[in-house]
C-alpha positions as CSV (number, residue, x, y, z in Angstrom):
1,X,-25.5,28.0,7.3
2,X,-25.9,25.8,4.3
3,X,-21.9,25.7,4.2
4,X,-21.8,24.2,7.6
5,X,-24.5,21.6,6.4
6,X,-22.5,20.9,3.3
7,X,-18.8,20.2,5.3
8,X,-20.7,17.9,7.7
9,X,-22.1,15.8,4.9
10,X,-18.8,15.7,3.5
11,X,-17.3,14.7,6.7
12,X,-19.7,12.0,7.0
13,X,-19.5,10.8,4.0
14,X,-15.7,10.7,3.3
15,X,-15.7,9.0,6.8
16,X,-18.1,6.6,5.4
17,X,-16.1,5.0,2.8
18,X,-13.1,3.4,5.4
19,X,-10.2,2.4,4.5
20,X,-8.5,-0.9,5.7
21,X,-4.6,-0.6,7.6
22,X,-2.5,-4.5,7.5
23,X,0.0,-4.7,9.6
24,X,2.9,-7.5,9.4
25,X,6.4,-8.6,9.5
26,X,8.2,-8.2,6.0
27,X,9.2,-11.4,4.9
28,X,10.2,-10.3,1.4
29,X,11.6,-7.4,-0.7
30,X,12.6,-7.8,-4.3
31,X,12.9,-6.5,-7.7
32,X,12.7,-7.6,-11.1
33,X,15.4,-6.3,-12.9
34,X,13.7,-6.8,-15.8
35,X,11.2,-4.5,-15.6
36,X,11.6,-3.3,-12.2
37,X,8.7,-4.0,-10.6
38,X,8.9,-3.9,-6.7
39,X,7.1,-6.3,-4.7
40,X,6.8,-7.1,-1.0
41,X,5.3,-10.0,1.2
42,X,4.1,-9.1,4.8
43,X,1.6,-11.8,5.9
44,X,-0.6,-11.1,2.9
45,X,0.2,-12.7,-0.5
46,X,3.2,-10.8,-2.9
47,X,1.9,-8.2,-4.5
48,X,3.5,-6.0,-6.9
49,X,3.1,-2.4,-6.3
50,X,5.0,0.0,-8.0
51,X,7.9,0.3,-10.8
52,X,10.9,2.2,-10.4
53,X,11.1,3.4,-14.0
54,X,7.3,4.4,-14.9
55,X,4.1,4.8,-13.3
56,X,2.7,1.9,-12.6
57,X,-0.6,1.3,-10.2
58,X,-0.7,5.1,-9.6
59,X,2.5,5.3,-8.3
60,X,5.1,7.6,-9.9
61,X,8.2,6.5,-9.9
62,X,10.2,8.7,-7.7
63,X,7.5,7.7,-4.5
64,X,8.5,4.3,-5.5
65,X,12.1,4.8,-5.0
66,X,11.3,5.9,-1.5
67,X,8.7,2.9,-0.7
68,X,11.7,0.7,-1.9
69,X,14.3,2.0,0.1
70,X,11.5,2.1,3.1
71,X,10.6,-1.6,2.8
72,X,14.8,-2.5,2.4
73,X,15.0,-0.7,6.0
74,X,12.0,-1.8,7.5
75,X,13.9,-5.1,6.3
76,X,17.6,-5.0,7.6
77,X,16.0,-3.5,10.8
78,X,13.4,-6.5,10.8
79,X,10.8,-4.1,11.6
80,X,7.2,-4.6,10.6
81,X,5.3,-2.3,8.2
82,X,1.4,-0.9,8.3
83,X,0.2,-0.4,4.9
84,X,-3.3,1.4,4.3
85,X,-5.7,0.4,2.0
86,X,-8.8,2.5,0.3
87,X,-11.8,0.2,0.9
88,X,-13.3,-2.2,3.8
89,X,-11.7,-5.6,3.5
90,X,-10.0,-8.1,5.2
91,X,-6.5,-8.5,5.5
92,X,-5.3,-11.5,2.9
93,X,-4.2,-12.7,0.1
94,X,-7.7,-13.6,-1.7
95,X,-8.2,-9.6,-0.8
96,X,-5.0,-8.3,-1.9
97,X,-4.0,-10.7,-4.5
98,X,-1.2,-13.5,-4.5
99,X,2.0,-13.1,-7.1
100,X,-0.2,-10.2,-9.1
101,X,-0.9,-6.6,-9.4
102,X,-2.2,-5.5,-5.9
103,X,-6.0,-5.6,-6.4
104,X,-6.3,-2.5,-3.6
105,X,-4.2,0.8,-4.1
106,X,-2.1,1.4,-1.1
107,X,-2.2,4.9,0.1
108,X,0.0,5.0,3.1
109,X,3.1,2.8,4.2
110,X,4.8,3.5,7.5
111,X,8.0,1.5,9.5
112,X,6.7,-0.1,12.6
């Protein structure tokens, strides 16, 4: 019985943290060559996420690679992307930073 209890709490409390899902039209993809940092504009600021040679914002290099070649397609295809976010915020640039570091990890990316 006490492991029931204990799942539920977890449940409840996992659900209570949130998490925050932006949703917007790509108008940007690039890389710096020189030290290949990806970054991406979709309503909310440019924020750099993720470097295709080391880890870089908790991202390991090889799921950056594939959130690259995501956002070129989501791109040419002029399709929008949903991004998730750990925390409970608004969706902007003063939340997610402008021309920076993200200041929120993204967890999730998905072509919409």
């Amino acid at each position: 019985m006490n492991k029931i209890y204990f799942v539920v709490l977890l449940m409840l409390s996992v659900g209570a943290l949130g998490n925050t899902t932006c949703t917007g039209a790509l108008q940007y993809v690039s890389l710096n060559p020189d030290n290949d940092v990806v970054q991406f504009n979709y309503g909310f600021g440019t924020q750099y996420h993720c470097k295709l040679s080391q880890e870089y914002n908790g991202v390991s290099p090889e799921s950056c690679q594939a959130v690259y070649s995501m956002l070129l397609a989501a791109q040419l295809s002029s399709k929008k992307v949903e991004v998730r976010y750990n925390g409970d915020f608004s969706c902007s640039s003063d939340e997610l930073g402008n021309y920076e570091t993200t200041k929120k990890l993204m967890y999730w990316i998905k072509i919409i």
